[in-house]
C-alpha positions as CSV (number, residue, x, y, z in Angstrom):
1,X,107.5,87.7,90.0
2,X,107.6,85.1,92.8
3,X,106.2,85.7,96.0
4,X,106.9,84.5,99.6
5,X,103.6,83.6,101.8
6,X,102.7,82.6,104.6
7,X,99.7,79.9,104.3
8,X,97.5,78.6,106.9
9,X,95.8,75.6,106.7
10,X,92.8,74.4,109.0
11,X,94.0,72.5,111.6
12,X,97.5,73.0,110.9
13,X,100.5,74.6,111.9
14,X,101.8,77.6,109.1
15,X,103.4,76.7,106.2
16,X,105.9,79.4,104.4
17,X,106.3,78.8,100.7
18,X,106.8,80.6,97.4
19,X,104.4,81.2,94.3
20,X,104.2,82.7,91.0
21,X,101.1,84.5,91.2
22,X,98.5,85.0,94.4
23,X,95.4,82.7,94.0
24,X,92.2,84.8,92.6
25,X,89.0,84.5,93.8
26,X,87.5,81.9,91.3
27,X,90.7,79.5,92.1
28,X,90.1,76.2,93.8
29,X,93.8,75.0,94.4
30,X,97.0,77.1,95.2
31,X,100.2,75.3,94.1
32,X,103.6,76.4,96.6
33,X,106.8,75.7,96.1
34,X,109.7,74.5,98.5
35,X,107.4,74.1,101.3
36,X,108.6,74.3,105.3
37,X,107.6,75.4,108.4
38,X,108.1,78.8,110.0
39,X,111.3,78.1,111.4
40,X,112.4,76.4,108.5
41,X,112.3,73.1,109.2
42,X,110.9,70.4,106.6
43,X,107.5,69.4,107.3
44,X,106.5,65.7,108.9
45,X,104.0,64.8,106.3
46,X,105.6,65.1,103.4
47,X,108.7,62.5,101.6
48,X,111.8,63.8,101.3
49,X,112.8,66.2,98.2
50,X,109.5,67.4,97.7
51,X,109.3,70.9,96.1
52,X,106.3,71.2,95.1
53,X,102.7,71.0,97.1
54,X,99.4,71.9,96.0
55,X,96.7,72.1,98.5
56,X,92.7,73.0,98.0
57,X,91.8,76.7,98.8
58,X,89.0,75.2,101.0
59,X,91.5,73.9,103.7
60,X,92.9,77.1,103.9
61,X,91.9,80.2,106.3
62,X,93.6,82.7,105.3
63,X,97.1,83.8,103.2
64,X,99.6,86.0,104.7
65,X,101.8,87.7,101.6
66,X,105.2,88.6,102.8
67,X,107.1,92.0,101.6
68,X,109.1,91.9,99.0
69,X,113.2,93.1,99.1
70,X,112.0,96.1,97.2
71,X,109.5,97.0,99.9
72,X,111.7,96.7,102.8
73,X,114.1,99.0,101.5
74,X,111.0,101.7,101.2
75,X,111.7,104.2,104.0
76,X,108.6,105.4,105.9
77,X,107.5,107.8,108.2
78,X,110.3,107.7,110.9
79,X,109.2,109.8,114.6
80,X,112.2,111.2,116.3
């Protein structure tokens, strides 16, 4: 199961990109795939057609893990 995240790197603007599985606790690199911005836009620093990034956990401050189709269709508690 792929996921969509949100990463955010020190220093850097947010980074939306897809992996296979979350990184654990004892990983020291996260690998995403078709990198962009937020807005979906390429990003500046990297060559054209690239896919695939993989960045050290120890630039990173923090992983956002966007819901999934299934979980968006889950109904919750709705106040009327």
């Amino acid at each position: 199961m792929s996921y969509t995240i949100i990463l955010h790197p020190s220093g850097e603007e947010p980074i939306v990109g897809e992996v296979e599985n979350l990184p654990a606790s004892r990983d020291q690199l996260i690998t995403i795939t078709n990198p962009r911005r937020l807005d979906g836009k390429e990003l500046h620093y990297l060559a054209d057609n690239i896919t695939t990034v993989i960045w050290p956990v120890t630039r990173i401050n923090f992983i956002e893990v966007m819901p999934s189709k299934e979980e968006e269709e889950i109904i919750g508690f709705v106040r009327e």
